[in-house]
GURO-395821 format. One record per residue: residue number from 0; x, y, z of N, C-alpha, C in turn. Coordinates in pm, 1 decimal. Example, Ala and Ser with C-alpha at 12.3 -4.5 7.8 and 13.67 -1.06 7.14 Angstrom:
{seq:0; n.u:1319.0; n.v:-569.0; n.w:780.0; ca.u:1230.0; ca.v:-450.0; ca.w:780.0; c.u:1320.0; c.v:-330.0; c.w:780.0}
{seq:1; n.u:1285.0; n.v:-225.0; n.w:708.0; ca.u:1367.0; ca.v:-106.0; ca.w:714.0; c.u:1290.0; c.v:3.0; c.w:787.0}
***
This chain:
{seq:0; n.u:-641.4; n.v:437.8; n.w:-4410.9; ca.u:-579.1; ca.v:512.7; ca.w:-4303.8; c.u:-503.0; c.v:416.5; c.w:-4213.6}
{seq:1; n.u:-377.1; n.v:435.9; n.w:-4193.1; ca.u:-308.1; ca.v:388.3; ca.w:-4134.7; c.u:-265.5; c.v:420.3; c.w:-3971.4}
{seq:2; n.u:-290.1; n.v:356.9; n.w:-3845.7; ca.u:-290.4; ca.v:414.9; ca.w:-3722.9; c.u:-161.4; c.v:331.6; c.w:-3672.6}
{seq:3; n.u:-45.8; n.v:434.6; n.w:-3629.6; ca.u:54.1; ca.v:370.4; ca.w:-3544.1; c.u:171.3; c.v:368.1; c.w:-3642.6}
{seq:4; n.u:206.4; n.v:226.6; n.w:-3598.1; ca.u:369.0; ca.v:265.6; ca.w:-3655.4; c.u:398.5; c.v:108.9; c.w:-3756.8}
{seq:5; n.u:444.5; n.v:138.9; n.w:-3907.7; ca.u:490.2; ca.v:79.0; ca.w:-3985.0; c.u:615.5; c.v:-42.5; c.w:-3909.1}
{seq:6; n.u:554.4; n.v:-105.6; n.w:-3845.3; ca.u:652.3; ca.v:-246.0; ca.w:-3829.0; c.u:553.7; c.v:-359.7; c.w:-3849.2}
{seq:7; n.u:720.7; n.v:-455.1; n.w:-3857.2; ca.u:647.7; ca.v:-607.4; ca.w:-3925.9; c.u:627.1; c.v:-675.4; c.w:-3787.2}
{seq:8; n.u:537.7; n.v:-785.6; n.w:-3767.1; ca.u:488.2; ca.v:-827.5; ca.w:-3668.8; c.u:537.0; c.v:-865.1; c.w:-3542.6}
{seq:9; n.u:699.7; n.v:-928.1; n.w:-3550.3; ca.u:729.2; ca.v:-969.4; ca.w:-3481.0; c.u:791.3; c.v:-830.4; c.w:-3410.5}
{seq:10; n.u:801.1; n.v:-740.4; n.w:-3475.6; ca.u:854.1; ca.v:-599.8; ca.w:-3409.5; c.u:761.3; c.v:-500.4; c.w:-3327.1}
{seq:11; n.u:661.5; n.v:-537.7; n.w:-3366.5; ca.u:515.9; ca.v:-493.7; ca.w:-3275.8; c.u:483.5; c.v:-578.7; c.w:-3166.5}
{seq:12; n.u:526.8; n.v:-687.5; n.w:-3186.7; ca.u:467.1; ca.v:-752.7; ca.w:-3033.7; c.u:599.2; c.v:-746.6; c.w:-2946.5}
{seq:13; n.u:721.7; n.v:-701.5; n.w:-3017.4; ca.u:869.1; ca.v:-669.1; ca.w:-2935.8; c.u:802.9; c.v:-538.1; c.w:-2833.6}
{seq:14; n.u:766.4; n.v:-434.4; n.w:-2921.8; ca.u:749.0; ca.v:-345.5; ca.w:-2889.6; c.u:634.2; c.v:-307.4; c.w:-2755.7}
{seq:15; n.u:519.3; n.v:-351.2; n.w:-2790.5; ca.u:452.8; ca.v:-378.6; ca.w:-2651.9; c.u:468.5; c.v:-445.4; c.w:-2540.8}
{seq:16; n.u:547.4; n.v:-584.2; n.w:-2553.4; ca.u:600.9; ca.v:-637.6; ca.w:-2474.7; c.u:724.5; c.v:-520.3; c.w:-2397.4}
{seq:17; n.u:754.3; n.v:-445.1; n.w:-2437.4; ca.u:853.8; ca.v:-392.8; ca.w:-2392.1; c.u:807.7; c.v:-241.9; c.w:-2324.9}
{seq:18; n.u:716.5; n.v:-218.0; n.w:-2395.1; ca.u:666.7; ca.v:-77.6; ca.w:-2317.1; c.u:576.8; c.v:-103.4; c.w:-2209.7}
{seq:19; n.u:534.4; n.v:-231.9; n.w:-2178.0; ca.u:470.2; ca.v:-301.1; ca.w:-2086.8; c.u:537.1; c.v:-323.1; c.w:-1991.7}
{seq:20; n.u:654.5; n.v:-422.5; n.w:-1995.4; ca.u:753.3; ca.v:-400.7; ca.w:-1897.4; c.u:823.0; c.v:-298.4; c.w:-1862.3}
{seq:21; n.u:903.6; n.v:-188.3; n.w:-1939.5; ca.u:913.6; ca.v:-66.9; ca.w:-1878.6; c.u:812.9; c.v:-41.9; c.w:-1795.8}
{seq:22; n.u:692.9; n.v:9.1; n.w:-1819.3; ca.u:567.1; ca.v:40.6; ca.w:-1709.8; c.u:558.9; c.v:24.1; c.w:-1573.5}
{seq:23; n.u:572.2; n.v:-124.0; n.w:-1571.9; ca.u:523.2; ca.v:-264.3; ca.w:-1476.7; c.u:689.6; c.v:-272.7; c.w:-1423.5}
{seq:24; n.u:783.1; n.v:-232.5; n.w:-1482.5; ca.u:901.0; ca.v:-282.2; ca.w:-1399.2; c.u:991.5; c.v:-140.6; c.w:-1292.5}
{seq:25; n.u:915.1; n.v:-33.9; n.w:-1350.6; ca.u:953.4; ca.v:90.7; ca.w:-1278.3; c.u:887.0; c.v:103.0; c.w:-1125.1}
{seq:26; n.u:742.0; n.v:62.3; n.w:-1070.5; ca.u:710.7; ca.v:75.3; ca.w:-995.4; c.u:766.7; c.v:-19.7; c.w:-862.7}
{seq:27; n.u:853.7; n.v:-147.5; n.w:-869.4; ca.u:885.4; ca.v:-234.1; ca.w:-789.2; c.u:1004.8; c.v:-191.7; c.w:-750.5}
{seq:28; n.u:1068.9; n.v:-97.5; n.w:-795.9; ca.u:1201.2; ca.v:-60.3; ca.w:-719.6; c.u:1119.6; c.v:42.6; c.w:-609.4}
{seq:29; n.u:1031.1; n.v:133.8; n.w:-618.3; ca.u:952.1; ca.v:215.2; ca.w:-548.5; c.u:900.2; c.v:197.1; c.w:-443.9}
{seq:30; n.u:874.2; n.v:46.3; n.w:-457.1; ca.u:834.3; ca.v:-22.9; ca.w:-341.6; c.u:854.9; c.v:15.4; c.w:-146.0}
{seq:31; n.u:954.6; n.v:12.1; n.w:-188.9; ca.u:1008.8; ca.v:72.4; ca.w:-4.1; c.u:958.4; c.v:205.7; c.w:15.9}
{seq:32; n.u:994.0; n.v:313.1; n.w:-107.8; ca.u:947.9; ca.v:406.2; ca.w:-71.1; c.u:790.6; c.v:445.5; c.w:-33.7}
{seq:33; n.u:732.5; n.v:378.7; n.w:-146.7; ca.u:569.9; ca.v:393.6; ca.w:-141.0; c.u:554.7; c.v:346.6; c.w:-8.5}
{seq:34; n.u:571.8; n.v:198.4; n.w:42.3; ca.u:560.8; ca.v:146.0; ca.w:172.6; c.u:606.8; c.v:264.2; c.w:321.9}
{seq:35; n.u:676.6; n.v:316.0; n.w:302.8; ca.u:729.9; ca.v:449.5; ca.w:384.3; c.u:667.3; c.v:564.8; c.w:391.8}
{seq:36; n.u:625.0; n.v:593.5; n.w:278.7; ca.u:556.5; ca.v:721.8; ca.w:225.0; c.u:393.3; c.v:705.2; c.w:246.6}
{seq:37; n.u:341.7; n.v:591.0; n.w:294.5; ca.u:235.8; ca.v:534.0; ca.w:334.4; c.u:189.6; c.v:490.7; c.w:486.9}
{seq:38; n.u:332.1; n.v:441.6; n.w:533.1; ca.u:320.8; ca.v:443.4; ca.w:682.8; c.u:261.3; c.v:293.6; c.w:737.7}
{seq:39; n.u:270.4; n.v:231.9; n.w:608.0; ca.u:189.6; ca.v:61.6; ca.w:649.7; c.u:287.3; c.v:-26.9; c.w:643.9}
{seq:40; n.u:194.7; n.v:-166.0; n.w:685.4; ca.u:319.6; ca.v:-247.8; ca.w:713.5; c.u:327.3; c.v:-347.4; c.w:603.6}
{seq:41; n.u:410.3; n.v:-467.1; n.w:596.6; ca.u:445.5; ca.v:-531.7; ca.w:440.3; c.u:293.2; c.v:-598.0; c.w:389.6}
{seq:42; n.u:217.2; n.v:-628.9; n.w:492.2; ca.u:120.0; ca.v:-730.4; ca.w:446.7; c.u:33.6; c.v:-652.2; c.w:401.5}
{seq:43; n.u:5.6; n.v:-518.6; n.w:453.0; ca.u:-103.7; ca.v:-402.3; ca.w:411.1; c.u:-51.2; c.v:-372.3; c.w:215.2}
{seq:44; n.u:66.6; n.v:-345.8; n.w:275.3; ca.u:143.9; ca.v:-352.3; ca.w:92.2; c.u:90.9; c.v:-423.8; c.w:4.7}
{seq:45; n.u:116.1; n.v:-580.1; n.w:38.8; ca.u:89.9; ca.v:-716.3; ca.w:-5.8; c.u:-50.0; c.v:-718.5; c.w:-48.7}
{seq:46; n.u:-146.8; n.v:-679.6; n.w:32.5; ca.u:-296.3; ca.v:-668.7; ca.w:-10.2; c.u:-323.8; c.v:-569.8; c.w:-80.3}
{seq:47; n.u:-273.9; n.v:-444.1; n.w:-88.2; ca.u:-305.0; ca.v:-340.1; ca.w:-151.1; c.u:-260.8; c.v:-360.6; c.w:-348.5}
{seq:48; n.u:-151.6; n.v:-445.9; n.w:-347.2; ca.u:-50.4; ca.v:-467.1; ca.w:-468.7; c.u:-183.2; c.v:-600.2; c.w:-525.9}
{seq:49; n.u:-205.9; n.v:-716.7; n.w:-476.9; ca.u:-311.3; ca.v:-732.9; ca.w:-502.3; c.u:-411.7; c.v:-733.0; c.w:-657.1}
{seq:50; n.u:-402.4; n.v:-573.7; n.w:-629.0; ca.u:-525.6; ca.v:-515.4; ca.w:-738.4; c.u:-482.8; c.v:-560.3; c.w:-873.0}
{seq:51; n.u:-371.2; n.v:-540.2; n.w:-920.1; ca.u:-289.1; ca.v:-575.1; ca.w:-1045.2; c.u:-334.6; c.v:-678.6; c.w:-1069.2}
{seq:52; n.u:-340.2; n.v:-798.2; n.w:-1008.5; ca.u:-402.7; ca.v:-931.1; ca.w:-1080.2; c.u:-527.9; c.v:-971.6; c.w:-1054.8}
{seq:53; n.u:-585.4; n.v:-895.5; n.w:-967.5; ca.u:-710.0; ca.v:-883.4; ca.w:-986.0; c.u:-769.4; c.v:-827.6; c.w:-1116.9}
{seq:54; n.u:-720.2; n.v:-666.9; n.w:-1152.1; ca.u:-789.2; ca.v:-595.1; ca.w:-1262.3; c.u:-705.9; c.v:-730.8; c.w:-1398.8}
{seq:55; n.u:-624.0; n.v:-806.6; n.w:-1391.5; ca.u:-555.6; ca.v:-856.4; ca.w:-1522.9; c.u:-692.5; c.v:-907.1; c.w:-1553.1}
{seq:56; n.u:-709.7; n.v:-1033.3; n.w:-1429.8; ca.u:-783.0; ca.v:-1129.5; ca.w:-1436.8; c.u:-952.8; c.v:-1136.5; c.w:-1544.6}
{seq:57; n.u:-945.0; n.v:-979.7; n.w:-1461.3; ca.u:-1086.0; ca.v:-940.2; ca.w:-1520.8; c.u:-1076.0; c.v:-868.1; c.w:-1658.0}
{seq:58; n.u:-934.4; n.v:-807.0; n.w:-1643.5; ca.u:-984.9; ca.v:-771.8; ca.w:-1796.0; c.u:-1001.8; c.v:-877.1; c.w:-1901.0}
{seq:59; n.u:-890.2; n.v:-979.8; n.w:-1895.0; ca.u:-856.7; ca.v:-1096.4; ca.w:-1954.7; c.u:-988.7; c.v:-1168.7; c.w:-1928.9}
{seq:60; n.u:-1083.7; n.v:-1172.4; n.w:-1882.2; ca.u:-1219.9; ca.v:-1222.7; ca.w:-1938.8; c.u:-1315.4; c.v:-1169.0; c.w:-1972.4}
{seq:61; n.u:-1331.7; n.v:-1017.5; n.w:-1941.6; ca.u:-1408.6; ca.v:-920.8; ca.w:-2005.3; c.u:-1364.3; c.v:-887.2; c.w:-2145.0}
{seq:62; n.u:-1232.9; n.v:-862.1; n.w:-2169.7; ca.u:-1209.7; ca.v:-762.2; ca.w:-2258.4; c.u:-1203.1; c.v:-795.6; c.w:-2435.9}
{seq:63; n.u:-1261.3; n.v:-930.2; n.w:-2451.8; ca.u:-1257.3; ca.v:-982.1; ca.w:-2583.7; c.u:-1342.0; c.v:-916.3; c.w:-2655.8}
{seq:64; n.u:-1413.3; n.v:-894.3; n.w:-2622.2; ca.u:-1564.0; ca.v:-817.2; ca.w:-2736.9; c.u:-1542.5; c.v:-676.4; c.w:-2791.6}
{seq:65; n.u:-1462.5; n.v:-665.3; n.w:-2646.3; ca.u:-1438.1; ca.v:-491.6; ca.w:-2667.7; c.u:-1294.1; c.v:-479.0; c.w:-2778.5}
{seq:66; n.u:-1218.6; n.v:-583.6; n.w:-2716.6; ca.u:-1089.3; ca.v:-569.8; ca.w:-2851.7; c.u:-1102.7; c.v:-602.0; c.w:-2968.2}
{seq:67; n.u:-1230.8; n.v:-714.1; n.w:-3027.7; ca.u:-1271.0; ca.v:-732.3; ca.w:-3163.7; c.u:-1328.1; c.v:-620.6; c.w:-3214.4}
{seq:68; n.u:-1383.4; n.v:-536.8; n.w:-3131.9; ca.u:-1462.0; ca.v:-405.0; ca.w:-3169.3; c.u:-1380.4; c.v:-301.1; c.w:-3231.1}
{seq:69; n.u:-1277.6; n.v:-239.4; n.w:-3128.1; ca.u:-1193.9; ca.v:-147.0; ca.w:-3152.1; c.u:-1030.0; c.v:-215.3; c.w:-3247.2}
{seq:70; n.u:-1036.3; n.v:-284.9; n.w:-3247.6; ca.u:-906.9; ca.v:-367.2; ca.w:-3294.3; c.u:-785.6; c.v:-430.2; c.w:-3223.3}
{seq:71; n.u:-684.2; n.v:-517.9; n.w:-3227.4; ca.u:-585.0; ca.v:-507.3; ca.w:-3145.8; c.u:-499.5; c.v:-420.4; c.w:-3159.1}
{seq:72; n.u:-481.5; n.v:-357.7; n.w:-3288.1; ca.u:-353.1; ca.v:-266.3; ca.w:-3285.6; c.u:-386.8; c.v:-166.8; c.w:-3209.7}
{seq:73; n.u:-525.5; n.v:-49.0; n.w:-3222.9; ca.u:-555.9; ca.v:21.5; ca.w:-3162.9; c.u:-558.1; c.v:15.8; c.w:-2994.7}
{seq:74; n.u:-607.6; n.v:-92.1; n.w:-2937.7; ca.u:-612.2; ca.v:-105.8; ca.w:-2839.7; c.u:-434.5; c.v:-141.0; c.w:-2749.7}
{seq:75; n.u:-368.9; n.v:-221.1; n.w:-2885.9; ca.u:-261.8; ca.v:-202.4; ca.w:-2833.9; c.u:-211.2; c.v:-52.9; c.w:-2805.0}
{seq:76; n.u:-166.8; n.v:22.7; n.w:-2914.3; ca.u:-112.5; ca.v:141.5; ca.w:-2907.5; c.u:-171.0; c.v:248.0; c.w:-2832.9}
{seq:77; n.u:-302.8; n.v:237.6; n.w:-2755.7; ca.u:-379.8; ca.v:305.3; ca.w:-2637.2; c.u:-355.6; c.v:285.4; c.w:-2533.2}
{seq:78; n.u:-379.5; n.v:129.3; n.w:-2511.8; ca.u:-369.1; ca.v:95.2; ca.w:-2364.0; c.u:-253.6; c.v:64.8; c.w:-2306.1}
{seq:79; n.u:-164.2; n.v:6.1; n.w:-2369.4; ca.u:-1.0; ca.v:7.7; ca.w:-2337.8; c.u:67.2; c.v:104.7; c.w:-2260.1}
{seq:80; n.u:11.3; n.v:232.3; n.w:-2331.4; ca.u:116.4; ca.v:375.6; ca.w:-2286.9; c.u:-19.8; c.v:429.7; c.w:-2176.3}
{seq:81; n.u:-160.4; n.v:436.3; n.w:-2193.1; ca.u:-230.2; ca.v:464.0; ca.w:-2077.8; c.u:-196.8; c.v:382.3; c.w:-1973.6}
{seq:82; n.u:-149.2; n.v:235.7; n.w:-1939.0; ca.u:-109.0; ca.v:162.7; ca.w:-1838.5; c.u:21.8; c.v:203.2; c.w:-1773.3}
{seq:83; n.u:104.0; n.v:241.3; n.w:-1843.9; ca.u:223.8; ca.v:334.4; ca.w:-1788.5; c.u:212.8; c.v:458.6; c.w:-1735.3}
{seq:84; n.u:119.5; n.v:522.3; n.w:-1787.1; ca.u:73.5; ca.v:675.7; ca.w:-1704.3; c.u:-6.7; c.v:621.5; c.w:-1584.5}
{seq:85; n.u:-104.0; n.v:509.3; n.w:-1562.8; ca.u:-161.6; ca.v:500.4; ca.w:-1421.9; c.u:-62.7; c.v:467.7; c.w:-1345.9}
{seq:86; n.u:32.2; n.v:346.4; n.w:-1426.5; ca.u:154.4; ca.v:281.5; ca.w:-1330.7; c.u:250.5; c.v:441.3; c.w:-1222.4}
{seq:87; n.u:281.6; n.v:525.5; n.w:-1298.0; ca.u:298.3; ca.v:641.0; ca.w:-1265.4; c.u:231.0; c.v:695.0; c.w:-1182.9}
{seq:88; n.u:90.2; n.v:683.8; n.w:-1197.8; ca.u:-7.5; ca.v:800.0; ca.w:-1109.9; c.u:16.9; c.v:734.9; c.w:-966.9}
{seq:89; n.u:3.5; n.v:564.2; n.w:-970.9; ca.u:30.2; ca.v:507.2; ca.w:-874.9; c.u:74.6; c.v:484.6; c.w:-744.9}
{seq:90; n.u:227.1; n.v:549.1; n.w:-791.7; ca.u:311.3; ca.v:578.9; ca.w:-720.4; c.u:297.8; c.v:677.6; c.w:-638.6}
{seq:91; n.u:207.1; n.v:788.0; n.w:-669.4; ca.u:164.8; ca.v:875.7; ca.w:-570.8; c.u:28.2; c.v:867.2; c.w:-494.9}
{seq:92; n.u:-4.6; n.v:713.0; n.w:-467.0; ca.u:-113.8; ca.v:657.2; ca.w:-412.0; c.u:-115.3; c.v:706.6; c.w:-252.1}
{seq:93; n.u:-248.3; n.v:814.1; n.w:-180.4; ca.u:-176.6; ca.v:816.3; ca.w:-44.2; c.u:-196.7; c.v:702.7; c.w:19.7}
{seq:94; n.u:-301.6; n.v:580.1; n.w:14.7; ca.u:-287.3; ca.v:501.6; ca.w:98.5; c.u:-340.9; c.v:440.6; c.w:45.2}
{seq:95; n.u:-307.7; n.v:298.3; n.w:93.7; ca.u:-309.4; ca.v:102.6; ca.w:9.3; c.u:-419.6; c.v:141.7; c.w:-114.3}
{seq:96; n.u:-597.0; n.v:144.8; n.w:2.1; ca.u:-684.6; ca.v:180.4; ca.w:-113.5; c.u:-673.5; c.v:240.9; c.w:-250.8}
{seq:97; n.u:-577.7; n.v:299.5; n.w:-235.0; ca.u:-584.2; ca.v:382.7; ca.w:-368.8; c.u:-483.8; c.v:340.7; c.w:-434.9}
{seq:98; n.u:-388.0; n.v:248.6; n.w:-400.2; ca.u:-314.3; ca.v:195.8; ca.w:-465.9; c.u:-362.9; c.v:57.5; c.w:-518.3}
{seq:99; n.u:-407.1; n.v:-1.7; n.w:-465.9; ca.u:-561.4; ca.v:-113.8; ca.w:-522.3; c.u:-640.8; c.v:-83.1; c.w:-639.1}
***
C-alpha cells in the first residue's frame, strides 16, 4: 500500500519545504493586522510570536521516536498541511495567549 504521492526524492523534500513555507510565510504579512485586531503593543506581539520556536525546539527533541514509529513520509504528508490549518486558525487568535 502506497500512502501519498509518487515522487522521486528530491521532489518530496521540494515539496514540503514548500508547503511549509507557504504556511509559515502567509501569517507575517498579517502581522499589523493581528497586532490591531488585538489591541497590544509590539513587544506583547514579540512575546506572544515566541511560541513558534519554542513548540520547534521541543518538537525537534521530542519528536524522534514518534517519527520512527509512524514514518517520515506519513508524518510528513500529515503534519505539513495540519501546520498550515493551525497557521490559519492563528490568525484569528483573540489575544497574544492564544496566539502562543
Amino acid at each position: 500500500m502506497s500512502f501519498g504521492l509518487n515522487l522521486a526524492p528530491q521532489h518530496r523534500v521540494y515539496a514540503g519545504f514548500a508547503t511549509y513555507s507557504f504556511a509559515m510565510g502567509n501569517i507575517f504579512p498579517r502581522l499589523p493586522d493581528i497586532k490591531h485586531a488585538m489591541g497590544i503593543a509590539d513587544g506583547t506581539l514579540g512575546l506572544s510570536l515566541i511560541g513558534t520556536p519554542i513548540g520547534t525546539l521541543t518538537a525537534l527533541t521530542l519528536a524522534t521516536p514518534l517519527l520512527e514509529r509512524i514514518g517520515f513520509r506519513r508524518a510528513l504528508l500529515t503534519l505539513v498541511p495540519l501546520l498550515a490549518l493551525l497557521y490559519a486558525i492563528a490568525v484569528h487568535a483573540p489575544e497574544p495567549v492564544a496566539l502562543f
